[in-house]
N, C-alpha and C positions, 0 to 999 in steps of 0.2 A: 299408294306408295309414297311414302316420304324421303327428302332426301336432305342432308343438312344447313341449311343458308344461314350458320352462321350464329352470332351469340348478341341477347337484345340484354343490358341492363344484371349480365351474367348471369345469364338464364339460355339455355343452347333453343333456339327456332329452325324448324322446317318447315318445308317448302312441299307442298302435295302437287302432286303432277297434274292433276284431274282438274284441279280448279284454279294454280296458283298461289293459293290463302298461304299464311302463312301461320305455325302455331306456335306458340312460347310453350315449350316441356314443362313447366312450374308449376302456369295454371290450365293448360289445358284448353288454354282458348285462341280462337286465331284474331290475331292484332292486326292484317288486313287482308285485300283481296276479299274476292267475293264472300268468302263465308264470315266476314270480319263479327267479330261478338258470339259465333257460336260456340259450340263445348264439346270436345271428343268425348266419347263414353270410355272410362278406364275398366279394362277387363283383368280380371282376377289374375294371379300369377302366383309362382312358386318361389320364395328366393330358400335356396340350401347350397350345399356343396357338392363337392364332384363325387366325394365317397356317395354322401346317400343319393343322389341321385342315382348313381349306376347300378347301387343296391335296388332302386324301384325301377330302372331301363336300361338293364342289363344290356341289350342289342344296340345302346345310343353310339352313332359317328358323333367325333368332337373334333373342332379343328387343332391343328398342331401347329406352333408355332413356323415361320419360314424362318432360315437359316438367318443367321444375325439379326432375326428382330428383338431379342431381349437384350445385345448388348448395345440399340441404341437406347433400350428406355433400362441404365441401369439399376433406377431406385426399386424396380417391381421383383418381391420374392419370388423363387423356386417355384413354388406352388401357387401362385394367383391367378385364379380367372381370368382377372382380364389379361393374363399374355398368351391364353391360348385363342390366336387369331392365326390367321394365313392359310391354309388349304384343309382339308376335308380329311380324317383319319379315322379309322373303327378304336375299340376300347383298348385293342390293343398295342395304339400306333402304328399300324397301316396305312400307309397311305390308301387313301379311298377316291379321291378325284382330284379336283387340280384348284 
């Protein structure tokens, strides 16, 4: 589990619970703490959008915005990813847990 500690050289670093280390997002390597010089292995990923995604998982929960979180970040469109944060919804906007 990583958790955020922060920004090295504008590069965002976390912090793993297990060991300590710490790794820079960029390159992938942790700059110190016990595993210092080692190299996370990057796993494959999907990047698309919300249409086709739901097109291939139909059954997906997506989060739904909490109430006034887009009017503090006003520069993010309607439809942008990243403003669907804050609690747990099915496809049809349901709330689904908390």
């Amino acid at each position: 589990m990583l958790d955020n500690a922060g920004v090295v050289g504008g590069n965002e670093v976390f912090k793993d619970r297990e060991t300590g280390s710490r790794w820079q997002q960029s390159s992938l390597k942790a700059i110190s703490g016990p595993l210092q010089g080692e190299r996370l292995e990057l796993y494959p990923f999907l990047l698309t959008d919300w249409h086709e995604w739901h097109r291939l998982h139909p059954d997906t929960s997506v989060l739904k915005p909490l109430p006034g979180y887009a009017e503090r970040i006003p520069k993010m469109k309607r439809n942008d990813p990243a403003r669907i944060v804050g609690r747990w919804a099915d496809a049809a906007g349901h709330a689904a847990g908390g």
